[in-house]
N, CA, C and O atoms as a GROMACS GRO file, in nm:
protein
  504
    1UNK      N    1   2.706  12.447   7.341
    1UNK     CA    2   2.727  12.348   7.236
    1UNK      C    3   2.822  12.404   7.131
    1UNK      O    4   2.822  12.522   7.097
    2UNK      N    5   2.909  12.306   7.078
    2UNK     CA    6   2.998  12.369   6.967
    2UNK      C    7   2.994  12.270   6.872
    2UNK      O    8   2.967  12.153   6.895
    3UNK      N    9   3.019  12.315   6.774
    3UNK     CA   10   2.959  12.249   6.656
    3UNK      C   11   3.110  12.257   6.560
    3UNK      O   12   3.152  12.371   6.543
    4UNK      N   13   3.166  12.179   6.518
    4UNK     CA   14   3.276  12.175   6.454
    4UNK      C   15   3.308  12.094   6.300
    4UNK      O   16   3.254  11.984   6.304
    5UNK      N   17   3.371  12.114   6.185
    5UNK     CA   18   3.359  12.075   6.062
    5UNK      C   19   3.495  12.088   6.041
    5UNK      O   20   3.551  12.197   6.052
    6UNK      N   21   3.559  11.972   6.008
    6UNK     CA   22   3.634  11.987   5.902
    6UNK      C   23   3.647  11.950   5.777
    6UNK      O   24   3.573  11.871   5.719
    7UNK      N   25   3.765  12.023   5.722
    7UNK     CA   26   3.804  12.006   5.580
    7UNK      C   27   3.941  12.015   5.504
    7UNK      O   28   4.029  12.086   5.552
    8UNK      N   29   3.957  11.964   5.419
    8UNK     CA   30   4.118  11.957   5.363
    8UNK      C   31   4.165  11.820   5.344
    8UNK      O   32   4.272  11.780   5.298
    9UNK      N   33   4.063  11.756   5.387
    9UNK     CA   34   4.103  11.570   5.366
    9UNK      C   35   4.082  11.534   5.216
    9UNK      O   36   3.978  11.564   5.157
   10UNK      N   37   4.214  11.452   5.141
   10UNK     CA   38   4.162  11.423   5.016
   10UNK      C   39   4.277  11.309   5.019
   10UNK      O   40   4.334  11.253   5.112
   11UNK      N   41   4.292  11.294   4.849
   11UNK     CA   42   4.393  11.190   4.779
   11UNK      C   43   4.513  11.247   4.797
   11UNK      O   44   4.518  11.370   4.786
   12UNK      N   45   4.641  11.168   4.831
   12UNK     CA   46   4.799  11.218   4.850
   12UNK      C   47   4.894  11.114   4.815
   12UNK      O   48   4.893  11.002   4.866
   13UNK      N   49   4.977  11.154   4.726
   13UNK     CA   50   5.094  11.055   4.691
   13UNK      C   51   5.167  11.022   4.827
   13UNK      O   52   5.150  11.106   4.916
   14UNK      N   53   5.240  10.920   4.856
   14UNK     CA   54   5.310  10.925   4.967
   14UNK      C   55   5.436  10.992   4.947
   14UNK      O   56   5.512  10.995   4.850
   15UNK      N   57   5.440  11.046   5.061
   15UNK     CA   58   5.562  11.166   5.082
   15UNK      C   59   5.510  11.307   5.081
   15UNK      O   60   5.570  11.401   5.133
   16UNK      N   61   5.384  11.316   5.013
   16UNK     CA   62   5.283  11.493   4.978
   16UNK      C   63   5.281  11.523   5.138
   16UNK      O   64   5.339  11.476   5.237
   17UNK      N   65   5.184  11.626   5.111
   17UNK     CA   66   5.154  11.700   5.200
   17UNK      C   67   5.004  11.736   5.222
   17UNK      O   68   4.938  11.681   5.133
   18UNK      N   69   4.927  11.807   5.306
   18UNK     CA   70   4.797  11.810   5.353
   18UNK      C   71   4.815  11.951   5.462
   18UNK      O   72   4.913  12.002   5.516
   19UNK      N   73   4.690  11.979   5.462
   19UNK     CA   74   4.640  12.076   5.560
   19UNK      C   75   4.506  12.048   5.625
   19UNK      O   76   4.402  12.056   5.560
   20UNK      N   77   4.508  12.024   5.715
   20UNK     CA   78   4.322  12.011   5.737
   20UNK      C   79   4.310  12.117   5.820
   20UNK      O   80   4.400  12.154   5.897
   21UNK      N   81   4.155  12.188   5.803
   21UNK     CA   82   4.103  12.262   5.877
   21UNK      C   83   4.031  12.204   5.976
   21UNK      O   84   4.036  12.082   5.987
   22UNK      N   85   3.937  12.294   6.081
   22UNK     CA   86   3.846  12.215   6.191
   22UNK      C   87   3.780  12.388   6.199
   22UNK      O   88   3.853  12.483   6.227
   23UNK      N   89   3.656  12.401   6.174
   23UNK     CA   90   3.642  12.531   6.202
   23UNK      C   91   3.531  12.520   6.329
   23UNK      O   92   3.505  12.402   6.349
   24UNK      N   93   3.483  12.581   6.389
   24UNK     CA   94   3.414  12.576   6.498
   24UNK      C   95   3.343  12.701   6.536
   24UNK      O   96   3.379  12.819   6.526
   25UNK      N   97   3.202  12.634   6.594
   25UNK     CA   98   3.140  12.736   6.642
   25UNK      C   99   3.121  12.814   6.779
   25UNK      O  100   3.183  12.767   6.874
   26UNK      N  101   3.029  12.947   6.806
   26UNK     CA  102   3.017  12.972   6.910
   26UNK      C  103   3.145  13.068   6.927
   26UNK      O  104   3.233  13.094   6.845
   27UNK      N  105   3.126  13.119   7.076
   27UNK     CA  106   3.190  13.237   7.128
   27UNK      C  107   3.306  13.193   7.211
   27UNK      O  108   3.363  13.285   7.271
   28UNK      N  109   3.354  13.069   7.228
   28UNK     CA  110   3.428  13.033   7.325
   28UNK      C  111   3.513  12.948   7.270
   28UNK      O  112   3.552  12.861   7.347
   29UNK      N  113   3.553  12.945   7.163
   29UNK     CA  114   3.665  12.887   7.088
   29UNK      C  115   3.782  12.936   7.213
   29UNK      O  116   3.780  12.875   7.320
   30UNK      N  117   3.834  12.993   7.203
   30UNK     CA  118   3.964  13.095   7.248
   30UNK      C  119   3.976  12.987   7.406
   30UNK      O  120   4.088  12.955   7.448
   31UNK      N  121   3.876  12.951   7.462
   31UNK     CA  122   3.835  12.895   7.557
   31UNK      C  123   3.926  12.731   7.622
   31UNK      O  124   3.976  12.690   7.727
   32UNK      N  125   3.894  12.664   7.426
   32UNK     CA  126   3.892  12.538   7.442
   32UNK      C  127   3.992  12.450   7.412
   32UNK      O  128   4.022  12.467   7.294
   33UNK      N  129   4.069  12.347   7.471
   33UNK     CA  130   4.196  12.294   7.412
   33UNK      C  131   4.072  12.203   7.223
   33UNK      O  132   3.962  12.179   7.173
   34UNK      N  133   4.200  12.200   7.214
   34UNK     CA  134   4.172  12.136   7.076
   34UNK      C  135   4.250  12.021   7.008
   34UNK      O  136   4.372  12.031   6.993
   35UNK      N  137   4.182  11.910   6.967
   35UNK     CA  138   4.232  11.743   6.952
   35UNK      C  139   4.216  11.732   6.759
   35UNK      O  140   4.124  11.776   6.690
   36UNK      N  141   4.331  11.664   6.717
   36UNK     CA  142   4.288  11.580   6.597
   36UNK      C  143   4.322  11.419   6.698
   36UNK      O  144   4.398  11.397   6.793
   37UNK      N  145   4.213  11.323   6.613
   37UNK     CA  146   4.207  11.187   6.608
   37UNK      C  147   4.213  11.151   6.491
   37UNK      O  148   4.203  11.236   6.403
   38UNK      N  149   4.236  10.981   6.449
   38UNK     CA  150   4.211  10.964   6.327
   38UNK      C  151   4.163  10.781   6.348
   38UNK      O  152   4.212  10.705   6.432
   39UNK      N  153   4.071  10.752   6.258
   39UNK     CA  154   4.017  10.623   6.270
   39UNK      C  155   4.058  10.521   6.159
   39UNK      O  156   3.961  10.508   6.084
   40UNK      N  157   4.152  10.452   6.124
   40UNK     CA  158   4.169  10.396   6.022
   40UNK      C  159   4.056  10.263   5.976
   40UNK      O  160   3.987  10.231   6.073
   41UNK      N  161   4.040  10.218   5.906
   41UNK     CA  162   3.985  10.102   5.821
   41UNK      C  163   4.006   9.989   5.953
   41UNK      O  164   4.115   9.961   6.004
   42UNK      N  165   3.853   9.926   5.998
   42UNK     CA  166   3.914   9.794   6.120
   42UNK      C  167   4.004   9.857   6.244
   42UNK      O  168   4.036   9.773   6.329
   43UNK      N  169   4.036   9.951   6.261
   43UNK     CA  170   4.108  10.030   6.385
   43UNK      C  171   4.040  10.082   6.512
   43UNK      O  172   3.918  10.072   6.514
   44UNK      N  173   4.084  10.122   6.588
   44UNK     CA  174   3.972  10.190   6.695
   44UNK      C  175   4.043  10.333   6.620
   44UNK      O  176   4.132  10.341   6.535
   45UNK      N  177   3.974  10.424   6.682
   45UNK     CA  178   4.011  10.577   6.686
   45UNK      C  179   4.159  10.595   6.781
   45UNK      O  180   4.191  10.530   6.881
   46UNK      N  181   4.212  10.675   6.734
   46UNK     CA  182   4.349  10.686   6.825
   46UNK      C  183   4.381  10.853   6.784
   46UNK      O  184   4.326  10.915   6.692
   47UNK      N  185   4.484  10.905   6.879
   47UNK     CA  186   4.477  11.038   6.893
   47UNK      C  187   4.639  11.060   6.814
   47UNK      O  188   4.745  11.000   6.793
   48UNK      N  189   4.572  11.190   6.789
   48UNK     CA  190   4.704  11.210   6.683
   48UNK      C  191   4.776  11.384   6.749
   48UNK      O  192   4.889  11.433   6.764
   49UNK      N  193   4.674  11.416   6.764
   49UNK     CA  194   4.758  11.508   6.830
   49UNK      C  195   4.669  11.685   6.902
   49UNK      O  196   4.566  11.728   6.850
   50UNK      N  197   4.732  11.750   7.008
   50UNK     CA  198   4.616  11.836   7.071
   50UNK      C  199   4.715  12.005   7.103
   50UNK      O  200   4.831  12.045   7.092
   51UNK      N  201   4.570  12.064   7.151
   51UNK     CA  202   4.672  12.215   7.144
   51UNK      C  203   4.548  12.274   7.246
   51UNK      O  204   4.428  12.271   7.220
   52UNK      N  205   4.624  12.339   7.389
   52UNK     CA  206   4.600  12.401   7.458
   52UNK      C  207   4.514  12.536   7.387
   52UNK      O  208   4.501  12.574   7.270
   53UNK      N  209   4.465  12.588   7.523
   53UNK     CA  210   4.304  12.716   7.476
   53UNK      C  211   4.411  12.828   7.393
   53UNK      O  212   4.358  12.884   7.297
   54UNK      N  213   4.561  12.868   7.422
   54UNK     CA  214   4.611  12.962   7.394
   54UNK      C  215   4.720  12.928   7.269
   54UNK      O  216   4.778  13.018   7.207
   55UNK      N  217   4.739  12.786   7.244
   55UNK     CA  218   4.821  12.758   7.150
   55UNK      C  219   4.962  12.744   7.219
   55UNK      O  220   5.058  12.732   7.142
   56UNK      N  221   4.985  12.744   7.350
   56UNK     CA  222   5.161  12.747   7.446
   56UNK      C  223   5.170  12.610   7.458
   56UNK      O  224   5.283  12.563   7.467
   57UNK      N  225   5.066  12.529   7.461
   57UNK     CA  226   5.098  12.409   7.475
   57UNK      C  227   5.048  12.307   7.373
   57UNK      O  228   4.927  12.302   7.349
   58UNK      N  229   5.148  12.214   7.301
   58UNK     CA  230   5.084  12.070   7.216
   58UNK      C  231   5.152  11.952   7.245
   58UNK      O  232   5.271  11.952   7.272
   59UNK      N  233   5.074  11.838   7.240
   59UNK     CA  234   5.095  11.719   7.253
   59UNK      C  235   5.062  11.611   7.051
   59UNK      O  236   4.980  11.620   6.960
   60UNK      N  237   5.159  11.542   7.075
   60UNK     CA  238   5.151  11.435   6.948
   60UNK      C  239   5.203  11.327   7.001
   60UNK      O  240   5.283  11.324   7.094
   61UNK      N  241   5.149  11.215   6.929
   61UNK     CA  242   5.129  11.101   6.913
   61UNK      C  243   5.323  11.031   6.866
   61UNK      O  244   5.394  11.109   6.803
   62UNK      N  245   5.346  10.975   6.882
   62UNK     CA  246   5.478  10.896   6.876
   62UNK      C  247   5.510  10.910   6.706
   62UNK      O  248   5.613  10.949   6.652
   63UNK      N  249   5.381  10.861   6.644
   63UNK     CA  250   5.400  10.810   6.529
   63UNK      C  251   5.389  10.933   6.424
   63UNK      O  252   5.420  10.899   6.310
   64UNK      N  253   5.344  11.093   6.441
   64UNK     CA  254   5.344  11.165   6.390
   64UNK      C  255   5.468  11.273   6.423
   64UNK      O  256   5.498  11.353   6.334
   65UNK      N  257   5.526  11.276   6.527
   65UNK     CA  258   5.616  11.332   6.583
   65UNK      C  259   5.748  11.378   6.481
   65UNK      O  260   5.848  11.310   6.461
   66UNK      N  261   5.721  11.497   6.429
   66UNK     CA  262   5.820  11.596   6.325
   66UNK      C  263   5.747  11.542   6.217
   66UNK      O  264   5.817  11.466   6.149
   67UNK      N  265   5.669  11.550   6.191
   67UNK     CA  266   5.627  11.538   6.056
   67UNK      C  267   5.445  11.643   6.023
   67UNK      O  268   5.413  11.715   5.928
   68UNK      N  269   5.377  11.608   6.131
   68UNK     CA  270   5.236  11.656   6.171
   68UNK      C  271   5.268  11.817   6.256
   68UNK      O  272   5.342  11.786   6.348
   69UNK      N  273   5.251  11.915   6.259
   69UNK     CA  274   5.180  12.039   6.306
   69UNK      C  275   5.066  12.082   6.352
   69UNK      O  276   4.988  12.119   6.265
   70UNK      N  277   5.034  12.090   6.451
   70UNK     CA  278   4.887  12.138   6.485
   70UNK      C  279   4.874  12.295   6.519
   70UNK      O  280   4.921  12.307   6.632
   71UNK      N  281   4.831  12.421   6.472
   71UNK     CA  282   4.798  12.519   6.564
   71UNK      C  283   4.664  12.566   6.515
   71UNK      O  284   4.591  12.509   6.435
   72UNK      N  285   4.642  12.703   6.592
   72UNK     CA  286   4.559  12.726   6.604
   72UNK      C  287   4.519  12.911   6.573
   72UNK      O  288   4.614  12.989   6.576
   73UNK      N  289   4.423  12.949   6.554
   73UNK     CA  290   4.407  13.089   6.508
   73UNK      C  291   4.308  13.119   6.580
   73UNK      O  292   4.208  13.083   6.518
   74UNK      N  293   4.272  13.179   6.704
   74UNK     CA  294   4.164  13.207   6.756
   74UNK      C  295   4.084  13.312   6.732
   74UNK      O  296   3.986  13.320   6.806
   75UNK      N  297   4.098  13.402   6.643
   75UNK     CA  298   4.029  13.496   6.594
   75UNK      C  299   3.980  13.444   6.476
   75UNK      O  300   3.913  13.532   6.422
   76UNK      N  301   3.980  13.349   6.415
   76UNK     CA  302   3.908  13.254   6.311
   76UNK      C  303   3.852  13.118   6.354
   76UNK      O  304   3.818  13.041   6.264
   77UNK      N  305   3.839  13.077   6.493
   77UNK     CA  306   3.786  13.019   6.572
   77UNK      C  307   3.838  12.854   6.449
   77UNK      O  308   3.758  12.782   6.389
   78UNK      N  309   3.944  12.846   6.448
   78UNK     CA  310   3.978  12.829   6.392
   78UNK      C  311   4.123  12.684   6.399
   78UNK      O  312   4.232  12.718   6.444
   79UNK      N  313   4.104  12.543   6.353
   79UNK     CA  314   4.276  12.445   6.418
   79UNK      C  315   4.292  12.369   6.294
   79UNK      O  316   4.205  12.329   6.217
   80UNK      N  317   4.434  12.354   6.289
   80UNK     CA  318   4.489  12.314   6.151
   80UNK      C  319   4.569  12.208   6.234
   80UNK      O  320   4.610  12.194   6.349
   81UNK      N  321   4.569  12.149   6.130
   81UNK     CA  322   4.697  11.989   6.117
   81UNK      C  323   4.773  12.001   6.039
   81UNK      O  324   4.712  11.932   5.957
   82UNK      N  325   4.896  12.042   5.966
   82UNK     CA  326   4.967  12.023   5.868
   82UNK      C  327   5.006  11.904   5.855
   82UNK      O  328   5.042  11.863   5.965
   83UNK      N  329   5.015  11.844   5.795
   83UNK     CA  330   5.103  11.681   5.794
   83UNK      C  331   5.219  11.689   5.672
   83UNK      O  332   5.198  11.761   5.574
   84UNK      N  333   5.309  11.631   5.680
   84UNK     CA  334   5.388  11.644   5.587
   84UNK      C  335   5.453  11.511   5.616
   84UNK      O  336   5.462  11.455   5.725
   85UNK      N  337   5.506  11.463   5.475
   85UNK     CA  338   5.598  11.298   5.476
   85UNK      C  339   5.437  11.204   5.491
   85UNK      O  340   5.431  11.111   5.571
   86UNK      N  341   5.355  11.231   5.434
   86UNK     CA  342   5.230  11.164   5.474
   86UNK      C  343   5.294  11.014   5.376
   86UNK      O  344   5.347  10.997   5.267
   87UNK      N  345   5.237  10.897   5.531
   87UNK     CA  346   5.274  10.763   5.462
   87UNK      C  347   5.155  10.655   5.456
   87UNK      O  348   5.091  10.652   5.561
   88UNK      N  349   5.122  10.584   5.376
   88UNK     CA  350   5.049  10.536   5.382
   88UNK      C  351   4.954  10.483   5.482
   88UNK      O  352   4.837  10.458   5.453
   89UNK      N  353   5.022  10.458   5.642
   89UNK     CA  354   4.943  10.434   5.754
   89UNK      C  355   4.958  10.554   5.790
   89UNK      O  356   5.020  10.574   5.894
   90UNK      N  357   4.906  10.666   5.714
   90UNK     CA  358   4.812  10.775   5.767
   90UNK      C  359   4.722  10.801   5.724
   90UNK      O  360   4.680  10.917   5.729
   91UNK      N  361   4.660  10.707   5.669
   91UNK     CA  362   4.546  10.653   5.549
   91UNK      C  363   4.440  10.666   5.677
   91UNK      O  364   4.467  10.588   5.767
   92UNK      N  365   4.319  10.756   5.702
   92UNK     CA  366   4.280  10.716   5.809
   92UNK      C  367   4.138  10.840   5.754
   92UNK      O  368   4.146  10.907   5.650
   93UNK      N  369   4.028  10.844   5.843
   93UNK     CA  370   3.901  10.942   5.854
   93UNK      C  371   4.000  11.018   5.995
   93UNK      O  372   4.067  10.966   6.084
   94UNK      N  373   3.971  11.146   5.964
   94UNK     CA  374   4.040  11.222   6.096
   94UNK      C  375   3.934  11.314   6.133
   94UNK      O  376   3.846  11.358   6.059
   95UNK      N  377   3.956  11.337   6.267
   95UNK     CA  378   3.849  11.384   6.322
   95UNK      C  379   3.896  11.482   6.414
   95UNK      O  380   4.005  11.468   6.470
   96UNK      N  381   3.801  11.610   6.440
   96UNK     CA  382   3.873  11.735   6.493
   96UNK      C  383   3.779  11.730   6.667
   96UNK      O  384   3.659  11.750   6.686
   97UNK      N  385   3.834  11.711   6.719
   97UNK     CA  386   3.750  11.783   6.893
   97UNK      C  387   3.789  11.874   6.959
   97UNK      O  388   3.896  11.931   6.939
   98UNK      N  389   3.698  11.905   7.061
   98UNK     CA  390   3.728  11.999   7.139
   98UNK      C  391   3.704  11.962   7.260
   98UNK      O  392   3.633  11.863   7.272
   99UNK      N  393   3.760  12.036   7.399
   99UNK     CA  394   3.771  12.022   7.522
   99UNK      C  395   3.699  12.165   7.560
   99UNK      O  396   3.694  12.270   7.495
  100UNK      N  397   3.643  12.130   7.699
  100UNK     CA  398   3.637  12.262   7.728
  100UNK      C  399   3.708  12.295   7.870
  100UNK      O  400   3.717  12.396   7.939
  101UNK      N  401   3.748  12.184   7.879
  101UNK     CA  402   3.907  12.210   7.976
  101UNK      C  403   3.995  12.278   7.886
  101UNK      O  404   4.022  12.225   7.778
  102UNK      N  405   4.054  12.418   7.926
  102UNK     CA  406   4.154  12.438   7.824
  102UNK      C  407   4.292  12.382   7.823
  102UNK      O  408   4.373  12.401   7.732
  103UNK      N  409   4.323  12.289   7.964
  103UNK     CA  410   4.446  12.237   7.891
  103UNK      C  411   4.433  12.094   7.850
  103UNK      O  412   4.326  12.034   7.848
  104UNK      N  413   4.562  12.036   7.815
  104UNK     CA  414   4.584  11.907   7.748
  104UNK      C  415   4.549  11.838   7.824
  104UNK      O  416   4.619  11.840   7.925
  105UNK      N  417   4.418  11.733   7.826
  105UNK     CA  418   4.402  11.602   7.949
  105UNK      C  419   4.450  11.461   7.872
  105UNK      O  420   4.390  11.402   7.782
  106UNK      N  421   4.575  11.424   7.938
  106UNK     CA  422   4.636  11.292   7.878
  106UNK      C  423   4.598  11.185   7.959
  106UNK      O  424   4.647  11.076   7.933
  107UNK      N  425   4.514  11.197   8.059
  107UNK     CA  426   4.483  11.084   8.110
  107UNK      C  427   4.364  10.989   8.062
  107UNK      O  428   4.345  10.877   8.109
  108UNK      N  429   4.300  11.037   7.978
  108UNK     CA  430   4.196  10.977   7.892
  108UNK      C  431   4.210  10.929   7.754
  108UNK      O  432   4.277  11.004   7.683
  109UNK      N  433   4.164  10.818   7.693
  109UNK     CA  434   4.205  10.770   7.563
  109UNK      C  435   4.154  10.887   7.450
  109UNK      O  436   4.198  10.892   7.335
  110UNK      N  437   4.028  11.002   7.519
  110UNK     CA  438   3.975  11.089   7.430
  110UNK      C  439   4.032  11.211   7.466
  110UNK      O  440   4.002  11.319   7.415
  111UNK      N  441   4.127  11.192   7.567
  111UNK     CA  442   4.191  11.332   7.607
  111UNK      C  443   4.081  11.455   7.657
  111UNK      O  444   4.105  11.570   7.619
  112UNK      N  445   3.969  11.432   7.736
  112UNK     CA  446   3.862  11.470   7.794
  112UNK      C  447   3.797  11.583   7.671
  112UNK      O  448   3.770  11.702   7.686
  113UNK      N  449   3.785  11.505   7.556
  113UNK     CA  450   3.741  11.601   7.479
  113UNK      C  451   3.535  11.603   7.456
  113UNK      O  452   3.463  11.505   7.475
  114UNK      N  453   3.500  11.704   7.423
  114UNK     CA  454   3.357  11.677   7.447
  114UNK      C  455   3.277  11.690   7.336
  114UNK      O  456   3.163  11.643   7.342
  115UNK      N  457   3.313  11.745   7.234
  115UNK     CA  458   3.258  11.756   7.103
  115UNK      C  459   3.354  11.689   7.008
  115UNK      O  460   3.477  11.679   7.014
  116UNK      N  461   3.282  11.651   6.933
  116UNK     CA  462   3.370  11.577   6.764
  116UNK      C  463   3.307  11.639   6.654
  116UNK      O  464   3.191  11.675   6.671
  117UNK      N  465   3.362  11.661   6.542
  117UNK     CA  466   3.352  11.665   6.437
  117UNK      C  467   3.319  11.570   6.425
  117UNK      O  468   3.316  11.484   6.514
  118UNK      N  469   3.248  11.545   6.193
  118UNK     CA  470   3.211  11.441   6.128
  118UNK      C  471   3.350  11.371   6.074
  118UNK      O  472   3.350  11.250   6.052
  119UNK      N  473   3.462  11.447   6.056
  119UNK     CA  474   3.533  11.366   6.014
  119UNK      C  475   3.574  11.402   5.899
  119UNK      O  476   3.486  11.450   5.827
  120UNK      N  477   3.766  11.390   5.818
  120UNK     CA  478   3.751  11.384   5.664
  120UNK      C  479   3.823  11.262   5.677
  120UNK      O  480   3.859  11.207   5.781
  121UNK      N  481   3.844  11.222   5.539
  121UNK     CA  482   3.873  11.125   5.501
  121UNK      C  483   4.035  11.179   5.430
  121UNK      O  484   4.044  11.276   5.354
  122UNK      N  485   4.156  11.091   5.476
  122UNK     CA  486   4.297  11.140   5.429
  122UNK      C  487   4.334  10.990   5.370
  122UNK      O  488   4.297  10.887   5.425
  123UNK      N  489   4.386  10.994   5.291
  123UNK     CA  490   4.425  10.861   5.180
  123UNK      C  491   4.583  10.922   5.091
  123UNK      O  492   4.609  10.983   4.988
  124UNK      N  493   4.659  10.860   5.208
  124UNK     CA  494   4.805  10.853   5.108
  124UNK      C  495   4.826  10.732   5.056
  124UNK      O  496   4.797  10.627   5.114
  125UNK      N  497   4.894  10.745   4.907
  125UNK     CA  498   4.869  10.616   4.802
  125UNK      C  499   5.047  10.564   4.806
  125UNK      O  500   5.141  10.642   4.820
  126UNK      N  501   5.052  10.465   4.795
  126UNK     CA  502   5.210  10.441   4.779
  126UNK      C  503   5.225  10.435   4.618
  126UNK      O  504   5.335  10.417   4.567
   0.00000   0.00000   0.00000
């Protein structure tokens, strides 16, 4: 079982910037690919972007593409999102998972991920 939390979600002018953490438990981080999602207001959940067990491989979403960063620190068991140019439809609860496939599975709308985080909440203001 892995147990995962993030943090770094708050208030952002549009155009700011953000960092979110996802910290995670257990011995097998190093193991596991790793997903942000994000759920907006009336939306389904949709994927924003993922990072292989070793960090060689990431996948993003169309709509974040040069603007969002994902890696990872495995000796702090440890996955970040940078976002930058944050625009108002990135107004969303984001949510951190994990796989324990370590690579990227794109054939699933959850990207075969098996644990979720609770979620933060990111709010860019125009």
């Amino acid at each position: 079982q892995v147990q995962l939390v993030e943090s770094g979600g708050g208030l952002v002018q549009a155009g700011g910037s953000l960092r979110l953490s996802c910290a995670a438990s257990g011995r097998t981080f190093s193991s596991y690919a790793m997903g942000w999602f994000r759920q907006a207001p009336g939306k389904e959940r949709e994927f924003v972007s993922a990072i292989n067990y070793n960090g060689g491989s990431t996948a993003y979403a169309d709509s974040v593409k040069g603007r969002f960063t994902i890696s990872r620190d495995n000796a702090k068991n440890t996955v970040y999102l940078q976002m930058n140019s944050l625009e108002p439809k990135d107004t969303a609860v984001y949510y951190c998972a994990a796989s324990r496939f370590g690579a990227i599975v794109t054939k699933t709308p959850s990207y075969g991920m098996d644990y979720w985080g609770k979620g933060t909440l990111v709010t860019a203001s125009s």
